[in-house]
C-alpha positions in Angstrom: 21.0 -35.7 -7.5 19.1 -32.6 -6.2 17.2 -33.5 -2.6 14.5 -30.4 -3.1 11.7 -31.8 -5.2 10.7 -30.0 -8.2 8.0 -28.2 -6.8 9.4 -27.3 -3.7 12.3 -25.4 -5.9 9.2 -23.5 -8.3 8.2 -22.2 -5.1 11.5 -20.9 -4.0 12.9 -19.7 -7.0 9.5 -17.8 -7.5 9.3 -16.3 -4.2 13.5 -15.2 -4.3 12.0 -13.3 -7.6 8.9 -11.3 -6.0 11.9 -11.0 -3.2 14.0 -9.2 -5.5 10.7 -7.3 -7.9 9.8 -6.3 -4.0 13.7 -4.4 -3.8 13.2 -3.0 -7.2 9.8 -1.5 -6.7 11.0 0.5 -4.0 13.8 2.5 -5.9 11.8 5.3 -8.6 14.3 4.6 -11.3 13.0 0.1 -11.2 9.7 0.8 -10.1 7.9 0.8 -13.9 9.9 -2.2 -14.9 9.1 -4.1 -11.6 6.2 -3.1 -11.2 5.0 -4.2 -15.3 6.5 -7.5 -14.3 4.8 -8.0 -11.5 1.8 -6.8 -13.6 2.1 -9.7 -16.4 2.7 -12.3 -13.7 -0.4 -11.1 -12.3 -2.2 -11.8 -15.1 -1.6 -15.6 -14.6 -4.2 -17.5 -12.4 -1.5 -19.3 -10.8 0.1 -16.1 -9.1 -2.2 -16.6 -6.4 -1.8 -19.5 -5.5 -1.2 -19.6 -1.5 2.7 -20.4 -1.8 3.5 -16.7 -3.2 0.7 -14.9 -1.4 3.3 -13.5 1.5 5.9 -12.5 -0.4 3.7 -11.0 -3.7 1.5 -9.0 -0.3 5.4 -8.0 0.4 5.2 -6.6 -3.4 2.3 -5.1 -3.2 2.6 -3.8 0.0 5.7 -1.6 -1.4 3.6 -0.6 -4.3 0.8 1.1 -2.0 3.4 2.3 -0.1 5.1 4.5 -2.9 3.0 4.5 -5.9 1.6 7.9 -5.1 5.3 9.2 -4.7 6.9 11.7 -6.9 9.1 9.5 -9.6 6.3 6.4 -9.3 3.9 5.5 -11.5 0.3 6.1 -10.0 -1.7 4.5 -12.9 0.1 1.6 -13.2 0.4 0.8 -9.2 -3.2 1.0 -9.3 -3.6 -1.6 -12.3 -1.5 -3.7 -10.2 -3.7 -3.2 -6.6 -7.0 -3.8 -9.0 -5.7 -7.1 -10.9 -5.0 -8.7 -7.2 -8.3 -7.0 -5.7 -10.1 -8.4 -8.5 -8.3 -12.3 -7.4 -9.5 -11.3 -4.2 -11.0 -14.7 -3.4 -7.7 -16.4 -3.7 -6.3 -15.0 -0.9 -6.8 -14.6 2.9 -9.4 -13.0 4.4 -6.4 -10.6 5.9 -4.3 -10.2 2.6 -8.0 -9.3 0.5 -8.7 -6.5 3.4 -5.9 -5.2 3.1 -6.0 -5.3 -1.4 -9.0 -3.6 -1.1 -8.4 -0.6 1.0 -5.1 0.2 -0.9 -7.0 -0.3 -4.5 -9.6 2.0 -2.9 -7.3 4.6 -1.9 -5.3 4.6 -5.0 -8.6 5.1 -7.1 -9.3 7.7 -4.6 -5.9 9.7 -5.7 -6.3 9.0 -9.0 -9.4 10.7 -8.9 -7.9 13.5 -7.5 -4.8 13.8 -9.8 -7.5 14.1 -12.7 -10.2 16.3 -11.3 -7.0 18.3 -10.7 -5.6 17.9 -14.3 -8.8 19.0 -15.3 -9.0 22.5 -13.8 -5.5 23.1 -14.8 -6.9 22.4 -18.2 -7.6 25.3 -21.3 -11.7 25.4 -22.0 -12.0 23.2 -24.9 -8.8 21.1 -24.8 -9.1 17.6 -26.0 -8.1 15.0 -23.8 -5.1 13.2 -25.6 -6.0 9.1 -25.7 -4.4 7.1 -23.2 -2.8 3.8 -24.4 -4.7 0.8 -24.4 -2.7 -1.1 -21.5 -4.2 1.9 -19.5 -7.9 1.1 -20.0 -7.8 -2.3 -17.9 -10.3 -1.7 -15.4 -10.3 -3.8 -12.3 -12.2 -4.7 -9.4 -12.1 -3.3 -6.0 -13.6 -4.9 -3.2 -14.2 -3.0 0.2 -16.4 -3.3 3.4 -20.1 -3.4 2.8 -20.1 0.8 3.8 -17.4 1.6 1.6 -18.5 4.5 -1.0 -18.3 3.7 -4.9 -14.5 4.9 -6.4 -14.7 7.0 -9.9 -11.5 6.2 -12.0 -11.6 8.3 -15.1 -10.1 7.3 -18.2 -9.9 10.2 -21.0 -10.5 9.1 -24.7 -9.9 11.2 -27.5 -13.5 12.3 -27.9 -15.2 12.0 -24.5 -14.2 11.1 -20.5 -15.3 8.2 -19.2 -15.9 7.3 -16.0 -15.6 3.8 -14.0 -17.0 2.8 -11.3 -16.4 0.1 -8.8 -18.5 -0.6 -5.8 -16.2 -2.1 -3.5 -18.5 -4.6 -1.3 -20.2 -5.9 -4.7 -17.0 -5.7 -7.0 -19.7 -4.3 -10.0 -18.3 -2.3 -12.9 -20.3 0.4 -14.2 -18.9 2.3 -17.1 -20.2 6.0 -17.6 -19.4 7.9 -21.1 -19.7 11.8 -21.0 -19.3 13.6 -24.7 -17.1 16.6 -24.3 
């Protein structure tokens, strides 16, 4: 007869996984497939419960780390960072600071990466549509000062823009004809 009750080995057994999605998402080459799992699990309530919260902050804390890196995937390490932000309620008061000022600066250099794509662009190029996974928006969440973030998303026919206001969590979507 097994002595750890059923529960107690859940817990464990989930916590060795984020251990080993945490090892994965630090290596270029696991990152998309760790980082996607991570991503689906996320997208169960019970991900947040207060058992996981120090070892998925252990995830996540690799994912603002190296997201931004060359041979990491920007868009979907912020997907991630805004899916937890937007769960921010479910964790500590320390672990949701912390969520929102990576989410924030990811937005930030995602922001950056397009207005740069954009200049880079030929006049009168249409933007090629993302796929859908990619038009998730989340939440961000911030101090009461911080500034709204832009994330644009290109569509085949016009760019649209979404913004989060960090202290409020509101979602304002903005649609520009090209």
């Amino acid at each position: 007869m097994n002595s750890i009750p059923s529960m107690d080995r859940h817990i464990q057994q989930t916590n060795d996984r984020l251990q080993c999605i945490k090892q994965h998402l630090q290596n270029p080459a696991n990152f998309q497939t760790a980082a996607t799992e991570l991503l689906d699990w996320c997208g169960d309530p019970r991900a947040f419960q207060r058992p996981f919260e120090q070892s998925l902050m252990g995830c996540l804390t690799v994912v603002s780390r190296v997201a931004a890196q060359q041979g990491f995937d920007l868009d979907l390490g912020y997907r991630l960072l805004a899916v937890c932000a937007a769960n921010r309620d479910k964790f500590t008061p320390k672990s949701a600071a912390l969520l929102s000022s990576w989410c924030e600066e990811l937005g930030r250099l995602l922001l950056l990466r397009h207005q740069k794509n954009r200049q880079n662009e030929p006049p009168g190029k249409v933007p090629m549509q993302p796929p859908m996974s990619s038009m998730k928006p989340g939440l961000s969440h911030g101090s009461r000062d911080a500034q709204p973030v832009a994330i644009p998303f290109e569509l085949c026919s016009y760019t649209q823009l979404i913004f989060f206001t960090p202290h409020t969590g509101v979602c304002v979507h903005i649609r520009n004809v090209l």
